[in-house]
Steps between C-alpha positions, in 0.01 A plus 500: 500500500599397131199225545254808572592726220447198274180426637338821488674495077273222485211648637533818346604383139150350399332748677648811279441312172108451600480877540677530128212729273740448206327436181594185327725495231398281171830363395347339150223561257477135412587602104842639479762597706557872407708647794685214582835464480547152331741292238189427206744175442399338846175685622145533255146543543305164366119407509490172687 
């Protein structure tokens, strides 16, 4: 029974996120990082 239930979460699992109509999220502008939460010591933005 266990094996079932597992089977069907694995089924079911990629099936629900292909059906997501969330917008996606831009996580970085690509210039600064303004609204992340960040030591400036470690983390900057650099032109490669």
């Amino acid at each position: 029974m266990p094996m079932r239930k597992f089977t069907a979460l694995l089924v079911l699992c990629p099936l629900l996120a292909a059906f997501s109509h969330a917008e996606p999220v831009s996580l970085f502008n690509g210039k600064t990082l303004d609204g992340w939460d960040y030591d400036p010591a470690v983390w900057r933005v650099e032109d490669s």
